[in-house]
N, C-alpha and C positions, 0 to 999 in steps of 0.2 A: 729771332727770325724776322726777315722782312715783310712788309705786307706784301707786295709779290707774291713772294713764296708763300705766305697763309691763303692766299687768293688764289696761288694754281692748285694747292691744295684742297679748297674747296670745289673748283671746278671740275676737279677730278674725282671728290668723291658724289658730286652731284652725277658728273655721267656714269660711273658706279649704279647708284641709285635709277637712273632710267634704264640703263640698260637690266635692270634685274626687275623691273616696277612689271614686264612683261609677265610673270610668273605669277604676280600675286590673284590675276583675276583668273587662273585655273582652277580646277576644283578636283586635280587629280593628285596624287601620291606628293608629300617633302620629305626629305631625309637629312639628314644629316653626317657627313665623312670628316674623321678626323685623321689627322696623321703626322707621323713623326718619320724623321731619317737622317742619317748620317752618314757624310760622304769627304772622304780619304782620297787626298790626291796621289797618287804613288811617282807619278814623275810630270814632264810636260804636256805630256800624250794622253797618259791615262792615269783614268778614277776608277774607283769602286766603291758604292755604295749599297746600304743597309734600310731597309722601311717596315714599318708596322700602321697598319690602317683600322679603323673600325668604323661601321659604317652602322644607322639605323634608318628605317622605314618608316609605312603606315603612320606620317606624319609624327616621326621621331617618337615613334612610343613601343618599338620592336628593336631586335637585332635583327642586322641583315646579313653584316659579313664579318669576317675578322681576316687581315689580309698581312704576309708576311714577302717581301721581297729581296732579292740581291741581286743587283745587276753591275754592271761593269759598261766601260766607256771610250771610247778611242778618237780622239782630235786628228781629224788625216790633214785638212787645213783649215785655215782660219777662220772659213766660212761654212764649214763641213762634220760631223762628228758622225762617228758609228756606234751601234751598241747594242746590246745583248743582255736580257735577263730572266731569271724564273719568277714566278709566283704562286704560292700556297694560300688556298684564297678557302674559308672557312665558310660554306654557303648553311644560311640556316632554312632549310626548309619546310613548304606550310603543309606537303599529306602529311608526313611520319615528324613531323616537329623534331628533327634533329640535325646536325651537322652535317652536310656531304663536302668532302674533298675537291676542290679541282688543282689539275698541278698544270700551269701556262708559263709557257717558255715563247718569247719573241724575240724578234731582230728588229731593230730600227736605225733609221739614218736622219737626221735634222741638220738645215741647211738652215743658214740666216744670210740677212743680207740689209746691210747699216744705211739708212739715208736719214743723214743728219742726228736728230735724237731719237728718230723712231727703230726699231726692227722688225724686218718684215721674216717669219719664218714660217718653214714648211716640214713636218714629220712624219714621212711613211712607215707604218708599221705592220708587221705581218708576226703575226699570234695566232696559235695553236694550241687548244685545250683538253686535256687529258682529265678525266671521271673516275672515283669510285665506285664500284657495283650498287648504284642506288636511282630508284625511280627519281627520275628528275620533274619540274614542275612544268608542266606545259605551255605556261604563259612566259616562260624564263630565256629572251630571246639570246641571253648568253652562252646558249646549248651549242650552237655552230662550234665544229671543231677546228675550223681554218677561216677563218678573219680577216680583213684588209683595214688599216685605219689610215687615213689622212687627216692629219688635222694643219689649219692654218692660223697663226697665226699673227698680230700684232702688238709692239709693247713701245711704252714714250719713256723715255729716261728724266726725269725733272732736273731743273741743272741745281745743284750744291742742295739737294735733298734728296737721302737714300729712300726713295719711294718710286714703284715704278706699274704704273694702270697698265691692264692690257686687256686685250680680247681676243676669245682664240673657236673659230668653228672645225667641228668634229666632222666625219665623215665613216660608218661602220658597212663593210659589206662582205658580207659571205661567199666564201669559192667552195668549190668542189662539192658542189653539193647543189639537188637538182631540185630544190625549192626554189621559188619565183616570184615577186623580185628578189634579186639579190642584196639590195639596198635596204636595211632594216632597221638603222637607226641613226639619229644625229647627234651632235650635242655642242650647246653656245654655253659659253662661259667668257664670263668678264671676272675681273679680278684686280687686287692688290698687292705687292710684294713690295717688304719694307725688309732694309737688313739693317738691325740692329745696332751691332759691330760687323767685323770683318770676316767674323766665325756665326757667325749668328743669325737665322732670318725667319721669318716667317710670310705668311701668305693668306691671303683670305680672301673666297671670291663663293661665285653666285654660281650654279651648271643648272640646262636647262636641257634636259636626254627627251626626244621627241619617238615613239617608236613606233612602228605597225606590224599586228598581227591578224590576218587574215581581214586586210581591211577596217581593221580595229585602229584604234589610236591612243597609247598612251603616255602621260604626257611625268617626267618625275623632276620636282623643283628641287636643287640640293644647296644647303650651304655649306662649304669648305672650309675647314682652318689648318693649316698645318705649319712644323714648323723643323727647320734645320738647322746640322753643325755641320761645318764645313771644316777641315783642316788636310 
């Protein structure tokens, strides 16, 4: 490998490191999200993919979630994709110390747009959350049953190394529903994605979910790892 190339590679995981060095002088909740998925191209147009997540809290020393996905994929054009999925998302919770059900079904659409080596994109999504008969927790701002997400994001391509930095800001806000503000939560994440081979990748990055409740502020540090097959 060239020094070049070892050189953008440190500088990229240097800005890694500041971008996440934000998190460490909090003194509220980290967690920890892992996950795995696999994803089957069926023709030009469209994919379908498979995920399983597991998530822990209280500064990785709990469960939090255990999370099962399938969703599907549609390329309308080159700069454009649509998509649809569910999720069985195993919440553990702290009255009754047991499992509650949610079943989340969304739609989304991600737009990109190439200048040069970077990509600039945009993901609206709109999520709706279905409960089993079980007291929920009241600090748990995941409770909204209709959702809005935007997230934006950025990513550099490095040239003749499959390694790719990015940073991507969240945006959560609640409809239909007559609680005030509607705006209730954020989330900044910077990251890494390295593909292996051509079937093979992985990911690892930093989220930083900012939330308020009743004027409240809380703040959860997570790190990420996950990893995919593509075919």
């Amino acid at each position: 490998m060239k020094n070049s190339q070892i050189s953008k590679i440190r500088l990229m995981l240097l800005f890694f490191l500041l971008c996440t060095g934000k998190g460490w002088a909090q003194n509220d909740d980290w967690g920890l999200w892992t996950n795995i998925g696999v994803e089957k191209q069926l023709s030009k147009k469209w994919s379908l993919g498979l995920g399983g997540e597991y998530r822990w809290k209280e500064d990785i020393t709990l469960t939090d979630q255990v999370r099962g996905s399938l969703d599907t994929e549609y390329k309308v054009w080159k700069f454009l994709k649509i998509g649809a999925g569910y999720e069985l998302i195993a919440d553990k919770k702290k009255k009754k110390d047991i499992f509650a059900y949610r079943h989340r079904f969304k739609i989304e659409a991600q737009a990109s747009y190439k200048i040069s080596r970077f990509t600039l994109s945009w993901r609206p999504r709109l999520q709706t959350t279905l409960y089993d008969n079980i007291e929920l927790d009241d600090d748990d701002l995941d409770n909204y049953k209709w959702v809005i997400r935007n997230r934006f994001g950025l990513k550099y391509n490095i040239p003749k190394i499959p390694l790719k930095p990015y940073i991507q800001f969240e945006t959560f806000n609640h409809i239909f529903s007559d609680i005030q503000p509607s705006y209730y939560k954020s989330r900044f994440s910077a990251g890494l994605e390295y593909s292996i081979t051509k079937h093979h990748g992985i990911d690892l990055s930093y989220k930083h979910d900012s939330e308020i409740l009743n004027d409240k502020k809380y703040t959860l540090n997570v790190i990420a790892a996950g990893y995919k097959f593509s075919f």
